[in-house]
Every structure is written in C-alpha cells, then in structure tokens.
TORZA-810215 format. One record per residue (C-alpha): x negated, y negated, z negated; residue in three letters. Coordinates in steps of 0.05 Angstrom, whole numbers. Layout:
BEGIN
+--------+--------+--------+------+
!     xx !     yy !     zz ! type !
+--------+--------+--------+------+
!      X !      Y !      Z !  ALA !
...
+--------+--------+--------+------+
//
This chain:
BEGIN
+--------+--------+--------+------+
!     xx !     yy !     zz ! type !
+--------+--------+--------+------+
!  -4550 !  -4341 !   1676 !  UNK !
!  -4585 !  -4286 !   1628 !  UNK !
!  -4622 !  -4239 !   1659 !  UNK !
!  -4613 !  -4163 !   1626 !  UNK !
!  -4676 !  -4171 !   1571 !  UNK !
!  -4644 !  -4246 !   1546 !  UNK !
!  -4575 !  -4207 !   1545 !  UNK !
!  -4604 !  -4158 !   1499 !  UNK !
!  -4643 !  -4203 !   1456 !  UNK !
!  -4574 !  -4236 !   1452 !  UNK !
!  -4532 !  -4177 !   1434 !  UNK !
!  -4590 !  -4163 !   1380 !  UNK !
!  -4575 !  -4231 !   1346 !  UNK !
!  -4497 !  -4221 !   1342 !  UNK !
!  -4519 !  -4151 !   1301 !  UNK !
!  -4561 !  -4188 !   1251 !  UNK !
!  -4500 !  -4249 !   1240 !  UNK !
!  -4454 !  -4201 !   1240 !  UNK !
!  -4496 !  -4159 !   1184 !  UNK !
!  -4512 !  -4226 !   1151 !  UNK !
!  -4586 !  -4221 !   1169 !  UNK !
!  -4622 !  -4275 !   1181 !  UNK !
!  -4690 !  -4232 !   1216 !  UNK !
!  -4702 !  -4171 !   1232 !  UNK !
!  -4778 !  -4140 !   1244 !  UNK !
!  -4783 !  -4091 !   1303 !  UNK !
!  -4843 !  -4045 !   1308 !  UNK !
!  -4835 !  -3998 !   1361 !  UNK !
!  -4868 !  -4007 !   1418 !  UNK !
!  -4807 !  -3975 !   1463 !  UNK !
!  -4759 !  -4024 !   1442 !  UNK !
!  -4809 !  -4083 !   1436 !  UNK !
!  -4815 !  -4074 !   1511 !  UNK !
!  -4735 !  -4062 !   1528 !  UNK !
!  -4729 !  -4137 !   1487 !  UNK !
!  -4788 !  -4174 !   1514 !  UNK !
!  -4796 !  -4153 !   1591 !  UNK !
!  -4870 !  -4121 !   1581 !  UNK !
!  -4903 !  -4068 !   1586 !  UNK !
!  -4925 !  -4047 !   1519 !  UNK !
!  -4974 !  -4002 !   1497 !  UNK !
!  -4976 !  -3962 !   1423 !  UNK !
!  -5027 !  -4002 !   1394 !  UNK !
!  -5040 !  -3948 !   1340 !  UNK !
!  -5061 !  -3962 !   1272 !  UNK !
!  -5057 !  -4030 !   1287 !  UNK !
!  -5000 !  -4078 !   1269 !  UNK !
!  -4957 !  -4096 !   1330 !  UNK !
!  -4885 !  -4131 !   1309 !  UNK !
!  -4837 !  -4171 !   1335 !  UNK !
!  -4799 !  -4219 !   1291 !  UNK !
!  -4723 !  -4230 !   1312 !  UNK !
!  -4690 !  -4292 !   1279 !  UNK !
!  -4608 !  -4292 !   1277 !  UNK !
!  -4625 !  -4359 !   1313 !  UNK !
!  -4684 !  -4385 !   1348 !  UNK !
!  -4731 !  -4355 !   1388 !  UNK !
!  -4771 !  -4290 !   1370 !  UNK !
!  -4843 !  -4282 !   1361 !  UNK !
!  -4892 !  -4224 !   1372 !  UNK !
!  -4954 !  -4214 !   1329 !  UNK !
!  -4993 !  -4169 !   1361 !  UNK !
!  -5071 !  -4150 !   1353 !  UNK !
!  -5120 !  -4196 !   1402 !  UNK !
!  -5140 !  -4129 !   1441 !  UNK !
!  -5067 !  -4123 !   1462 !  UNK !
!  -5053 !  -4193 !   1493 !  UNK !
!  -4989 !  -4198 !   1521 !  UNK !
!  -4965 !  -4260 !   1562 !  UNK !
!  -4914 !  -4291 !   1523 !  UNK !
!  -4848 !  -4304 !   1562 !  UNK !
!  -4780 !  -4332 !   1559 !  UNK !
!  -4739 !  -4328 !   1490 !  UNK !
!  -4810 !  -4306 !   1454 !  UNK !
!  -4879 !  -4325 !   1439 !  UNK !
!  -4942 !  -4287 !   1421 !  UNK !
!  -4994 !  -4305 !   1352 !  UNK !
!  -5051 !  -4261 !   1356 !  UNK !
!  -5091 !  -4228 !   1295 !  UNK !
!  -5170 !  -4200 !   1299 !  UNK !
!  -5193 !  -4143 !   1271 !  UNK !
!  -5225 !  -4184 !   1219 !  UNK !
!  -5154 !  -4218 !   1196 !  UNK !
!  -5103 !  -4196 !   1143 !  UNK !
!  -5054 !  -4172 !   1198 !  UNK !
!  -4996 !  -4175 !   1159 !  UNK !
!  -5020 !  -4257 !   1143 !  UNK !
!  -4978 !  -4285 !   1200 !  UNK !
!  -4912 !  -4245 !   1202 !  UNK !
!  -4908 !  -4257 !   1125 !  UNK !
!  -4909 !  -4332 !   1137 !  UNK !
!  -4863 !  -4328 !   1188 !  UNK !
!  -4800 !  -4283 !   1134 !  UNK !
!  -4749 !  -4316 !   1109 !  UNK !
!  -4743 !  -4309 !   1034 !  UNK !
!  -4687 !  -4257 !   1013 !  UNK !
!  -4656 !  -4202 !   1054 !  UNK !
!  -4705 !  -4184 !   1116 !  UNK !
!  -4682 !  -4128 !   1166 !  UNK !
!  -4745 !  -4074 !   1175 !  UNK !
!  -4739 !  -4023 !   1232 !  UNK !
!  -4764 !  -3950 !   1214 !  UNK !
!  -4824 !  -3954 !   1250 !  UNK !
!  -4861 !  -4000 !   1210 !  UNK !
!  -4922 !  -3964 !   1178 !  UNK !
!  -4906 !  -3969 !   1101 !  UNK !
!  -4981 !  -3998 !   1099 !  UNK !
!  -4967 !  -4065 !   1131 !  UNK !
!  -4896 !  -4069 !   1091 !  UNK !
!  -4936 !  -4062 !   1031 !  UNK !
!  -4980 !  -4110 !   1042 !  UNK !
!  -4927 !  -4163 !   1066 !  UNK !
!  -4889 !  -4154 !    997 !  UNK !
!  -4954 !  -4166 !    961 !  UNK !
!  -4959 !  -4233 !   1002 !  UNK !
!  -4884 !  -4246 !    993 !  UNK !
!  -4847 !  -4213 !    932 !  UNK !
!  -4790 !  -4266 !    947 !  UNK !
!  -4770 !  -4213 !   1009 !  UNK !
!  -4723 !  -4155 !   1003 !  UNK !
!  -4727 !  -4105 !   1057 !  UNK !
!  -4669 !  -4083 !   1093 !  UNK !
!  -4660 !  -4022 !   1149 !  UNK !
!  -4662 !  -4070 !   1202 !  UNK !
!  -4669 !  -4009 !   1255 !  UNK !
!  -4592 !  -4001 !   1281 !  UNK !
!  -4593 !  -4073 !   1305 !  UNK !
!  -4641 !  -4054 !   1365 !  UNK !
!  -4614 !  -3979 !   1367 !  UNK !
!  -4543 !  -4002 !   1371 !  UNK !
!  -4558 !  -4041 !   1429 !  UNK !
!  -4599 !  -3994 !   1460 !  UNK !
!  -4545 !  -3933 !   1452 !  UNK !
!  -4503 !  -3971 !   1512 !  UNK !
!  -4539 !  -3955 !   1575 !  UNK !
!  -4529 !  -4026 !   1635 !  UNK !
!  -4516 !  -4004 !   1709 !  UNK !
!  -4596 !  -4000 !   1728 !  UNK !
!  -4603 !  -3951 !   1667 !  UNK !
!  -4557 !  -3907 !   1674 !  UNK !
!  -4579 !  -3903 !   1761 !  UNK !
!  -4656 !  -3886 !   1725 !  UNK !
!  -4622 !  -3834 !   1682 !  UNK !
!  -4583 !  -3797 !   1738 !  UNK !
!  -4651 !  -3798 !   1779 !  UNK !
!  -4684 !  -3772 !   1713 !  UNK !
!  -4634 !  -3715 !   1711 !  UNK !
!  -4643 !  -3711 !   1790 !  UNK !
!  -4717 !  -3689 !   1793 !  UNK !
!  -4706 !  -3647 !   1718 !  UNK !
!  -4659 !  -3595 !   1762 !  UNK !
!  -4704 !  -3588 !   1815 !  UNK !
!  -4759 !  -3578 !   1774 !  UNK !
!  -4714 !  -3519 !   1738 !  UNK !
!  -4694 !  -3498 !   1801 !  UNK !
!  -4763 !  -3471 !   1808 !  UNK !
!  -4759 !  -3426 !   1750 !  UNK !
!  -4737 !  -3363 !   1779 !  UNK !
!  -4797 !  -3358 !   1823 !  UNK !
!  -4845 !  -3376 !   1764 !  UNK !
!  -4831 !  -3313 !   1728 !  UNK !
!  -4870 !  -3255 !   1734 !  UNK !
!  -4890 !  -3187 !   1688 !  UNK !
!  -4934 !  -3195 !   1642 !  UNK !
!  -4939 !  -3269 !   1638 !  UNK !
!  -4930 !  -3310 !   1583 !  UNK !
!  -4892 !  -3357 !   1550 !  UNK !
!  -4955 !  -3407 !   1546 !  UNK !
!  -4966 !  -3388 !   1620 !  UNK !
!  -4896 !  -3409 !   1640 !  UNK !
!  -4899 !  -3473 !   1596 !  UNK !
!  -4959 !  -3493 !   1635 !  UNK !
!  -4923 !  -3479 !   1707 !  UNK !
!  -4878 !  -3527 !   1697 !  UNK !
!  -4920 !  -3579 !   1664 !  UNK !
!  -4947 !  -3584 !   1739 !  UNK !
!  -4880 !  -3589 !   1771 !  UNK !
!  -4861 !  -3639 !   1730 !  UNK !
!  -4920 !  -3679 !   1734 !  UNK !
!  -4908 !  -3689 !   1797 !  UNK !
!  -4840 !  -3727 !   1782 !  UNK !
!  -4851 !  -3769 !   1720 !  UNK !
!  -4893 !  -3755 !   1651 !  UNK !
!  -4872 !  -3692 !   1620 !  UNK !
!  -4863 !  -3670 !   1550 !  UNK !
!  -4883 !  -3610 !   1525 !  UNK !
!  -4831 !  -3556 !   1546 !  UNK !
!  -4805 !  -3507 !   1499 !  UNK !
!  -4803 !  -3434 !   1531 !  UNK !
!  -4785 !  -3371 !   1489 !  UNK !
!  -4779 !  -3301 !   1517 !  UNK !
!  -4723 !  -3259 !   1476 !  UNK !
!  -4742 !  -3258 !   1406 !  UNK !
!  -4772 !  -3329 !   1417 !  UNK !
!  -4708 !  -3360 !   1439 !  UNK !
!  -4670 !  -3340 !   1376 !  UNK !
!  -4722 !  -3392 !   1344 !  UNK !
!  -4683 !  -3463 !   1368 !  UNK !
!  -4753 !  -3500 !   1357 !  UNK !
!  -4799 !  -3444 !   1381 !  UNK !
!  -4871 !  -3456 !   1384 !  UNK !
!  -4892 !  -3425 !   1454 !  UNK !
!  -4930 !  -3361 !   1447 !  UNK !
!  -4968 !  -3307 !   1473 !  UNK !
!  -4915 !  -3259 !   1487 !  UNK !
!  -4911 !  -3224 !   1546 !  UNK !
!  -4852 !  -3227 !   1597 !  UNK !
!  -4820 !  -3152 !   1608 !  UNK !
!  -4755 !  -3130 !   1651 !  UNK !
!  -4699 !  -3142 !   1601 !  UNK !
!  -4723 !  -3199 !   1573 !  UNK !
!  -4684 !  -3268 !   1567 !  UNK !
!  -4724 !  -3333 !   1576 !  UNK !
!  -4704 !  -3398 !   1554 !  UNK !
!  -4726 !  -3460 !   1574 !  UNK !
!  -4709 !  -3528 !   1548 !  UNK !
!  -4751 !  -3581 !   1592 !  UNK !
!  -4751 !  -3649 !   1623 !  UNK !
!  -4787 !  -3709 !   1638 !  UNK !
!  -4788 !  -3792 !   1632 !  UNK !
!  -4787 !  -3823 !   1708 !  UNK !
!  -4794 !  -3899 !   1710 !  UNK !
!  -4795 !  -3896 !   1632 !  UNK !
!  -4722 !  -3858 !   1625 !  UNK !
!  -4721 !  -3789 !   1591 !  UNK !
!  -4688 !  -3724 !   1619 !  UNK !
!  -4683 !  -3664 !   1586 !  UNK !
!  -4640 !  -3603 !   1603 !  UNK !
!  -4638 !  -3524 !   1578 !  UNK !
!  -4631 !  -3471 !   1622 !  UNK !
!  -4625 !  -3394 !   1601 !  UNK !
!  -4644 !  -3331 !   1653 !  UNK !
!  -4647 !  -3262 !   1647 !  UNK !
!  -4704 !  -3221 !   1672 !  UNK !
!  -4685 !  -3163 !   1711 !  UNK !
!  -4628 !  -3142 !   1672 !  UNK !
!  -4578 !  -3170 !   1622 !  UNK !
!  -4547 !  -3132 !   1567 !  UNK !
!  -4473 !  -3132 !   1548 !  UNK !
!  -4475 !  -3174 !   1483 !  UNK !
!  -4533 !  -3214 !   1516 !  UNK !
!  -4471 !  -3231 !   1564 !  UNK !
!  -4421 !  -3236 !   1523 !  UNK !
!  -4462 !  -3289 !   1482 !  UNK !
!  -4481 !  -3333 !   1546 !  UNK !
!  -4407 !  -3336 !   1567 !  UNK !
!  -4393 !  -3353 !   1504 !  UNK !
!  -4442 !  -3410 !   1507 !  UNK !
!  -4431 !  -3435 !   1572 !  UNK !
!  -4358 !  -3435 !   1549 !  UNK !
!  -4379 !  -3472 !   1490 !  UNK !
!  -4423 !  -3520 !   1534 !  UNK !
!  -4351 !  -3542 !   1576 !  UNK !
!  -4314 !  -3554 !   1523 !  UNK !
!  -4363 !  -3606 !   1489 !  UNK !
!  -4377 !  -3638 !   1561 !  UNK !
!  -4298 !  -3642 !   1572 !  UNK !
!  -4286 !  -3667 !   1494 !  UNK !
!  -4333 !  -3731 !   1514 !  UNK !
!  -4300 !  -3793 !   1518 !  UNK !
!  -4295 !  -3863 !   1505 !  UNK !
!  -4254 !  -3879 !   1437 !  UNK !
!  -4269 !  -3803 !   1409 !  UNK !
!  -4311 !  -3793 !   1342 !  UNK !
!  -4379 !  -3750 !   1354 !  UNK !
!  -4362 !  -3708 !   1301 !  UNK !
!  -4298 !  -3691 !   1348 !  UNK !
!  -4343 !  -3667 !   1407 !  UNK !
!  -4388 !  -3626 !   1362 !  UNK !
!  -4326 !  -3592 !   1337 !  UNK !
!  -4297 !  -3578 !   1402 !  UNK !
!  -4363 !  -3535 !   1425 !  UNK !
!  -4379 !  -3508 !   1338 !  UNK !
!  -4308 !  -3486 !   1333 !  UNK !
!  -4302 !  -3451 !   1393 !  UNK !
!  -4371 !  -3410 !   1382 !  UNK !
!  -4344 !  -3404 !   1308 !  UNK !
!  -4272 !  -3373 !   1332 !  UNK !
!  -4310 !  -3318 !   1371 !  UNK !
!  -4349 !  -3298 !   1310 !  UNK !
!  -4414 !  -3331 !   1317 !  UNK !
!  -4406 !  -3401 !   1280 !  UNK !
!  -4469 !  -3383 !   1232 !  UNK !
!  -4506 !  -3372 !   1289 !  UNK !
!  -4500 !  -3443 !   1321 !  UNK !
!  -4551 !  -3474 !   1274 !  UNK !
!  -4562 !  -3543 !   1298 !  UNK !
!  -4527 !  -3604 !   1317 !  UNK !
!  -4492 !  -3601 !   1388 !  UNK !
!  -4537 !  -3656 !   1412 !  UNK !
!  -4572 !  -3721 !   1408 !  UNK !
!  -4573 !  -3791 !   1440 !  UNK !
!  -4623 !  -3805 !   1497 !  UNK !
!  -4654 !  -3860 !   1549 !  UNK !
!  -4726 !  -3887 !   1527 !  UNK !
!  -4733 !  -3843 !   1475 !  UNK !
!  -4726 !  -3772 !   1486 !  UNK !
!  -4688 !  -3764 !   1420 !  UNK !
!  -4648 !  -3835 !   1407 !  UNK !
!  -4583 !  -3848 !   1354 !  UNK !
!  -4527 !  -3835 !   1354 !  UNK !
!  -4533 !  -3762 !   1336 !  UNK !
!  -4474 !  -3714 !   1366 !  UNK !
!  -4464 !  -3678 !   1300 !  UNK !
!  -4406 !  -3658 !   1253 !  UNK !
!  -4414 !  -3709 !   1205 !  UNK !
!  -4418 !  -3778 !   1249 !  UNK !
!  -4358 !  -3802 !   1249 !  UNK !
!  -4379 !  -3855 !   1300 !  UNK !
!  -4332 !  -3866 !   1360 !  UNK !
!  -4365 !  -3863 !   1434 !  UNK !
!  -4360 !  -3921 !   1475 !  UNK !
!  -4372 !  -3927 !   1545 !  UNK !
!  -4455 !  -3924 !   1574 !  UNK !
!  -4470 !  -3878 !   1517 !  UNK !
!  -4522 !  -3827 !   1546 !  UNK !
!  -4523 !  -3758 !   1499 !  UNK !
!  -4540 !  -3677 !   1499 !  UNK !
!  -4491 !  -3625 !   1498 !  UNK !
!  -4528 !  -3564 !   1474 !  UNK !
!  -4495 !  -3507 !   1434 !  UNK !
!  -4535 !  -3450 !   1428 !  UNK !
!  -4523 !  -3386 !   1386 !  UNK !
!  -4589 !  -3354 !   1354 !  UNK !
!  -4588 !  -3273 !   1336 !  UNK !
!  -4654 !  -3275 !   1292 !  UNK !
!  -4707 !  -3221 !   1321 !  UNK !
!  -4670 !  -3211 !   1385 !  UNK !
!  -4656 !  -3267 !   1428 !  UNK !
!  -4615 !  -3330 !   1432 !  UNK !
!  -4588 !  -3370 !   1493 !  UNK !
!  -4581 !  -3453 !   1497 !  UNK !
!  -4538 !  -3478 !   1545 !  UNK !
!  -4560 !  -3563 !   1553 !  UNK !
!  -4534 !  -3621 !   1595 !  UNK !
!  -4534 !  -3699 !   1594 !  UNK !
!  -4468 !  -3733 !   1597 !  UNK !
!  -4466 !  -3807 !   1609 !  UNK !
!  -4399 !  -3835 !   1586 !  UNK !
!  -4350 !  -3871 !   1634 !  UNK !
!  -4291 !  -3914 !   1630 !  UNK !
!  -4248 !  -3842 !   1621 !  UNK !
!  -4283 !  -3789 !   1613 !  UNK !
!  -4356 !  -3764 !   1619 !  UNK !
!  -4412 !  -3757 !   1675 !  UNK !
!  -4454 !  -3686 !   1672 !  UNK !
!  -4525 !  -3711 !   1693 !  UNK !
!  -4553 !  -3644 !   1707 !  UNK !
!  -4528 !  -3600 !   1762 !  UNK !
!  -4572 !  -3543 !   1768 !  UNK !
!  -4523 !  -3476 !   1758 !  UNK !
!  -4499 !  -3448 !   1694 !  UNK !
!  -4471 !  -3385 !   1717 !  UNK !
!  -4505 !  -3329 !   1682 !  UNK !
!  -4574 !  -3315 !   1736 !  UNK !
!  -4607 !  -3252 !   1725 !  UNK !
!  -4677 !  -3257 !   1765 !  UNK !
!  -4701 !  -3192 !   1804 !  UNK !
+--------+--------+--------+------+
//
C-alpha cells in the first residue's frame, strides 16, 4: 500500500504522461520535501534538484553539505563545491521536451543547456503545484490547527493597542505571540492612512483615538501556513468608516458562501468584486480576492477574475476583499476556506463584527 509521499510522487507522474513529459526538474525545497519525506533545508546558491521521470524512480542531486538519506521511490548523487553542479542532472535529461519548475535559478538552467543544447525547457512547475493545491485528511487537520492558534493570536489585539504606539511597535507584539505558536511571518499593520496601502510597509506612525488599524497576520505550525486579516477601530469609528466595513464584511460572506466544488475562481472573485462594485466602490477593491495556501504562504491557484479554473474539493484559499480610500484608510476583511464535498469550511473564527476598542 502507498504511503501519502509515494501517492504524491504518483499523482506527479500521471501530470507529466498526461502533459506528454517525459521529466520534470523540481527545485524548491518546499515541495522537494512534500515528494521525498525529508526535511529539507534552502541550500542557497547552491544547486539542489530533484529529477522526476514519467516512469522510474526519481533522483535528487543535491550539494555534499546537504546529505540527505535517500529513501523509497528516490536516490541521492552528490556534487562538491569543486564540481560543475549542473554535470550530473544534465546527464541524467532526456533529450527533447524537459519540464523546469520556476524555482530553478536561471544560472544552473544555463549552464545545463550549454552541456545539452538537445533539451528544450518546458514550465514543468504545475505538475507539483497541481498536486499540491488538493490538501489529504492530515493537511487539511494541520491547517485548521494553523488557523486555530492564528485567532487566538488576533484575539489578543485589542489589548495590544495603546496611544501613541506604533505601527512597528504593534508589528513586533505580535511577532512574540506568534512565536510562541509556530514561525511567523512578518505581519503587515497599518494605522488609517496606512491601511489604504494593501501592501503597506509598517511605519512609524503613531496610534490616535479615531484611528483604524489593520492587521493581516499569521503563522506556519508543523510547516502549514495561516494567515488571516482583521480590521479594528480605535476609540471611535466614523460613519463612512462603517459603512465601508459592512460593506466588506458583506463582501467577505458572499465570496466564503460562493466557494464550492465544480465553481470557476473567477466566479467567487466576482461574487465578493461585484458586490463592493454595486455599492460604488469597485475601483477601490484593487487586488485579487485571494490566493491559494498550505506550505507556502502564497500557493496557485490564484482566486482572481481571470482564472477560469474550477475548485475541486481539499483546495485551501483566502477570501480577502478589501476597499482602499487613498490618504484615509482602508479595511480588509480575510479568512481561509478549505473546500468540502458541498460547500466550504471558514478556518478562522475570530469575530468579524465591526469592534471598536476603548
């Protein structure tokens, strides 16, 4: 019987028949791991690959100061520093059409078509991400624990805030809650003005009654990504910041609720845009409504208007309209939703009611 890693090396190898290639190179260390059942460290500037035939068994060539124990379905040859690293994973290529995953630092790729000009490169990188988009039993339990630990961390932000803080300040308060729970990434904080900025930068602004504060944070637990927005109001909330967060959080239902198996992305997308759109704000929603998720914080598919992909059960995505009024403020509503046999499962539980702090 497979176990879970030989089922995915499997489904890879249906991908590359089915796309008629015979190999396909994988360089990133995330999904070299998901394949092979290691732990696997970025090696760097170094060259780290694992070869995937169609048939047969795969083969990882990975610098000497990286050894990794080879294992079942995959072997290991080893380069030194003092090697052409490229040398063995050239030999190995088929002549013709060879599948290439993003990742690959255009260096090594280089050099390999200098060893072998017989070899055409193909994007070889949806045969892993493809497999990885549907989320197994144990992966979706690690990313509703993920999403577990994410709300109590937000729980704790309405007794972080205080006057005169800032947004840097904040940003580093919960980088200590959420160390405590898994590895964090950096979290995005924006007081008013900042949050109309859907990327801000955090800053040295100070945090005054009447401000809004967003926060857009998570963490990876046991190597699975969360990652949630939440916005407050500090002190007091004014009526079109109100208006807009209902708005939002209306907008935030309706692409939870439009999430289902057989249903194109572009659908959900349109079922929060055109509803922020129909109450006069549609150029203010200025970003996709959300992105794929599980070992990488950001994964494919994307949840955007024009991917025309249909959801299929175990997908794992964001939800995340936001409307952005430049110079004053702007207000994210943003949940996981892991998709069932019927419908959709929100992750994140922590309120969205509109919370004004005291």
């Amino acid at each position: 019987m497979q176990n879970r890693f030989q089922a995915r090396m499997q489904r890879v190898r249906e991908k590359l028949r089915a796309a008629g290639l015979p190999v396909t190179v994988v360089s990133d260390p995330i999904s070299i791991g998901y394949l092979i059942d290691r732990h696997v460290a970025h090696v760097g500037e170094r060259l780290m690959a694992l070869a995937i035939p169609a048939e047969g068994d795969a083969v990882l060539f990975v610098n000497r100061l990286f050894p990794i124990e080879p294992g079942s379905g995959f072997s290991v040859v080893y380069h030194d520093d003092t090697d052409v690293a490229t040398a063995g994973l050239a030999a190995f290529l088929p002549a013709g059409p060879v599948g290439i995953d993003r990742f690959l630092y255009a260096q090594f790729l280089i050099e390999i078509l200098e060893q072998r000009p017989d070899i055409v490169p193909k994007n070889g990188s949806f045969v892993v991400e493809q497999t990885r988009m549907i989320k197994d039993a144990a992966e979706q339990e690690a990313m509703r624990r993920a999403s577990r630990l994410n709300d109590e961390v937000i729980a704790k932000v309405p007794g972080m805030l205080r006057e005169g803080m800032t947004e840097l300040e904040l940003a580093e308060l919960l980088l200590a809650e959420y160390r405590k729970v898994g590895e964090p990434w950096e979290p995005l904080v924006g007081f008013s003005a900042g949050a109309a900025e859907p990327h801000h930068v955090n800053g040295t602004a100070k945090l005054k009654r009447g401000d809004l504060v967003l926060v857009d944070a998570g963490q990876a637990t046991d190597g699975y990504f969360s990652d949630m927005t939440r916005t407050f109001f500090f002190g007091s909330a004014t009526e079109e910041q109100k208006k807009v967060y209902e708005i939002v959080r209306e907008a935030n239902r309706r692409g939870r609720a439009a999430a289902k198996p057989g249903v194109s992305f572009a659908s959900i997308d349109a079922a929060a845009r055109d509803y922020i759109a129909s109450c006069g704000y549609g150029e203010s929603f200025t970003h996709r409504l959300g992105h794929s998720i599980g070992l990488g914080l950001h994964e494919e598919p994307s949840v955007s208007a024009n991917n025309m992909q249909l959801v299929e059960e175990g997908m794992c995505f964001s939800i995340e309209p936001g409307i952005y009024l430049s110079g004053k403020f702007g207000v994210r509503i943003e949940d996981l939703v892991l998709v069932t046999a019927d419908g959709a499962e929100t992750l994140n539980h922590y309120p969205r009611e509109l919370q004004i702090v005291e």
